[in-house]
C-alpha atoms as an extended CHARMM CRD file, in Angstrom:
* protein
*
        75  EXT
         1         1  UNK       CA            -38.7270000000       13.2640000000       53.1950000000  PROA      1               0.0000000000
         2         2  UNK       CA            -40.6040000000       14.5230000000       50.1470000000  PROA      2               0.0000000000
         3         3  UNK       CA            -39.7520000000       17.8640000000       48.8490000000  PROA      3               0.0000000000
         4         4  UNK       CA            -42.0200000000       19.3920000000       46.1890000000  PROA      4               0.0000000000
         5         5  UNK       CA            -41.2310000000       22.2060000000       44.3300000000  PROA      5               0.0000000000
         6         6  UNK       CA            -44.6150000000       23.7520000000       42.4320000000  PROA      6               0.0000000000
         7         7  UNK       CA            -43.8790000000       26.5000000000       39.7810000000  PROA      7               0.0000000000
         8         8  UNK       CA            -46.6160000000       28.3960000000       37.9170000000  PROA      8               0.0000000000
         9         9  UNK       CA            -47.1620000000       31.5890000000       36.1630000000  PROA      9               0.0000000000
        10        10  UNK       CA            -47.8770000000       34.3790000000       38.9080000000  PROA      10              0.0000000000
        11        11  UNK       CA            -51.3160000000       35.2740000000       39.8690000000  PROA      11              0.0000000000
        12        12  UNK       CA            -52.5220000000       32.7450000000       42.4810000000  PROA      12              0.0000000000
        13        13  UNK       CA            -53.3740000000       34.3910000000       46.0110000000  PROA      13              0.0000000000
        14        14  UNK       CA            -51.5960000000       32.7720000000       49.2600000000  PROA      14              0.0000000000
        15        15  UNK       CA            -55.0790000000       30.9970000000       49.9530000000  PROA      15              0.0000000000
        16        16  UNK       CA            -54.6480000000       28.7150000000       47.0050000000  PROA      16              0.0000000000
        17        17  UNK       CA            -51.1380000000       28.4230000000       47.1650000000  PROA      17              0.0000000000
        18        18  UNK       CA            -51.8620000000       27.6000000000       51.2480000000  PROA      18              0.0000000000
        19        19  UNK       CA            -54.9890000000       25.5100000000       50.1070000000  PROA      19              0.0000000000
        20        20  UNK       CA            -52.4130000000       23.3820000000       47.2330000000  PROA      20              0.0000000000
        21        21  UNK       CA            -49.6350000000       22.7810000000       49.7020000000  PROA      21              0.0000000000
        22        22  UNK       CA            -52.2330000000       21.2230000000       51.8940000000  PROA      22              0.0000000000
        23        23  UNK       CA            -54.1970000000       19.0970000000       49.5090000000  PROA      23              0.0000000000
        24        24  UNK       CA            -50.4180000000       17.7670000000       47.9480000000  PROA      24              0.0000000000
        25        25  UNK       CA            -49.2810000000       17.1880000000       52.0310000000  PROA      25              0.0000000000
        26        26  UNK       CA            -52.4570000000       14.8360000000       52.2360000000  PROA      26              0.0000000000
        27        27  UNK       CA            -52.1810000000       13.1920000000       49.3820000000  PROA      27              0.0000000000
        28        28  UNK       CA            -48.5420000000       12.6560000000       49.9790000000  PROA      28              0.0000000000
        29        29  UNK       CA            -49.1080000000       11.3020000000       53.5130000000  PROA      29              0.0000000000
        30        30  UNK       CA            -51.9460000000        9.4600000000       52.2410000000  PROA      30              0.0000000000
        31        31  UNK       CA            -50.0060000000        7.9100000000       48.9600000000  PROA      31              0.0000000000
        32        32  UNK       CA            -46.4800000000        7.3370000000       49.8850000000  PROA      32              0.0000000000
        33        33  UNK       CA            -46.7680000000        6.9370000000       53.8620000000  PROA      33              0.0000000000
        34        34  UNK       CA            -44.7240000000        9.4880000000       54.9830000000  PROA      34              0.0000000000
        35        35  UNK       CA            -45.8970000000       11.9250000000       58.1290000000  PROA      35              0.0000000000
        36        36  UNK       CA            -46.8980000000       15.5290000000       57.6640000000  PROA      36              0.0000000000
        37        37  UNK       CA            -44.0070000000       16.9210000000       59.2020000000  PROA      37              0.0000000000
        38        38  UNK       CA            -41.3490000000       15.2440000000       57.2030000000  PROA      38              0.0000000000
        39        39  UNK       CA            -43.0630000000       17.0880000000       54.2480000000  PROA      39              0.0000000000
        40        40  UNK       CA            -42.2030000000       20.3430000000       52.4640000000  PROA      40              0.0000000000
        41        41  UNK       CA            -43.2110000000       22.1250000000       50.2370000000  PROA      41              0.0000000000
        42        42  UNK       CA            -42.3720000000       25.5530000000       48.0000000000  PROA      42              0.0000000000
        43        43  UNK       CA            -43.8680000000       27.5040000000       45.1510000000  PROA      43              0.0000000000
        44        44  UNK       CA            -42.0710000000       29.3420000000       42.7180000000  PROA      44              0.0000000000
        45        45  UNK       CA            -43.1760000000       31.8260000000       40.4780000000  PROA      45              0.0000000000
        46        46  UNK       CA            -41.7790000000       32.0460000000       37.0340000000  PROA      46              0.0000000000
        47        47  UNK       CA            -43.1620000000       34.7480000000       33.9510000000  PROA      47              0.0000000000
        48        48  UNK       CA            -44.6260000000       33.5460000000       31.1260000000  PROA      48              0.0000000000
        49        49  UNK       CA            -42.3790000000       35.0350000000       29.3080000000  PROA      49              0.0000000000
        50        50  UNK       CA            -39.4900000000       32.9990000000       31.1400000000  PROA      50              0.0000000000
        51        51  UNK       CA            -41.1200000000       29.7060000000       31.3180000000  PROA      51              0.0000000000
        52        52  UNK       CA            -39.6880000000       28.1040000000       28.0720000000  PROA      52              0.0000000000
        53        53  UNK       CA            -36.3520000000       28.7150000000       29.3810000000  PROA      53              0.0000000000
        54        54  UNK       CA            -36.6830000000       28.2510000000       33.1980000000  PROA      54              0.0000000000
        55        55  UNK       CA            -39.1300000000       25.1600000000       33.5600000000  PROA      55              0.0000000000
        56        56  UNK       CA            -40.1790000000       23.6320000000       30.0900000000  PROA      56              0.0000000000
        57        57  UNK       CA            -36.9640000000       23.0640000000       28.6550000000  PROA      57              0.0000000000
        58        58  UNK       CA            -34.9600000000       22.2590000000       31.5860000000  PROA      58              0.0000000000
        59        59  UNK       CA            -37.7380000000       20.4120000000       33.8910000000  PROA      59              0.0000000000
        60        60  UNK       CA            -40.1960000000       18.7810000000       31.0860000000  PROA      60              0.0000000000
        61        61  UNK       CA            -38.1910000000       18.2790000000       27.4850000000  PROA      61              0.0000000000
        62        62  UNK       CA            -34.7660000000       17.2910000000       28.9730000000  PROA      62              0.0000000000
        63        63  UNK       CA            -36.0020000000       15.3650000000       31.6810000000  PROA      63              0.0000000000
        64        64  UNK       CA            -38.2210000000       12.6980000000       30.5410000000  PROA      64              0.0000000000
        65        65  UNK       CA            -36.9240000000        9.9360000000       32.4330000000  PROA      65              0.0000000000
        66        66  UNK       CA            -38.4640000000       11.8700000000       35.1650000000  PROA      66              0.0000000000
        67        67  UNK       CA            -41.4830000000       13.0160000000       34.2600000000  PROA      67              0.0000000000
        68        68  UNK       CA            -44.4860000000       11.4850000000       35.5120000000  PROA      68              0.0000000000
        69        69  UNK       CA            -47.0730000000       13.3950000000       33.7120000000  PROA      69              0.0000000000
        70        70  UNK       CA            -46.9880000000       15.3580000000       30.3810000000  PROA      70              0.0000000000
        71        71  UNK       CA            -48.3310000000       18.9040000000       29.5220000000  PROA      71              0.0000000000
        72        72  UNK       CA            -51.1050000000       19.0520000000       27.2600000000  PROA      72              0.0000000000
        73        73  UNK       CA            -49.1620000000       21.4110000000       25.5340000000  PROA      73              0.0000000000
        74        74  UNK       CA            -45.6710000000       21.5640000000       23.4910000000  PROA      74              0.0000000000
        75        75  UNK       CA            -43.5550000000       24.9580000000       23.1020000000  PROA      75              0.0000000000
């Protein structure tokens, strides 16, 4: 039962965010096995000006045991 939680700055329109949950549902169905339905997926929107704070430091610096991917880019 994958849950996947996508956070970005704001700005993307509901097609994209439609078009991303769709392409990460295949890919997880494809990958891992699992059926469409036992997927979800949500997108949460975080400021610039919060992102430090709410996803870098909590979700990327103190989590690297976690982390399957790094930014390009250190704050």
């Amino acid at each position: 039962m994958p849950h996947v939680i996508v956070k970005a700055w704001p700005g993307k329109t509901e097609a994209q965010k439609h078009a991303l949950a769709v392409a990460i549902t295949r890919e997880i169905v494809s990958i891992l096995g699992n059926g469409p339905d036992s997927v979800s997926i949500a997108f949460e929107e975080v400021e610039p000006s919060r992102w430090k704070e709410a996803v870098y430091v909590p979700d990327i610096k103190d989590r690297p045991d976690i982390l399957l991917k790094k930014p390009g880019y250190q704050m």
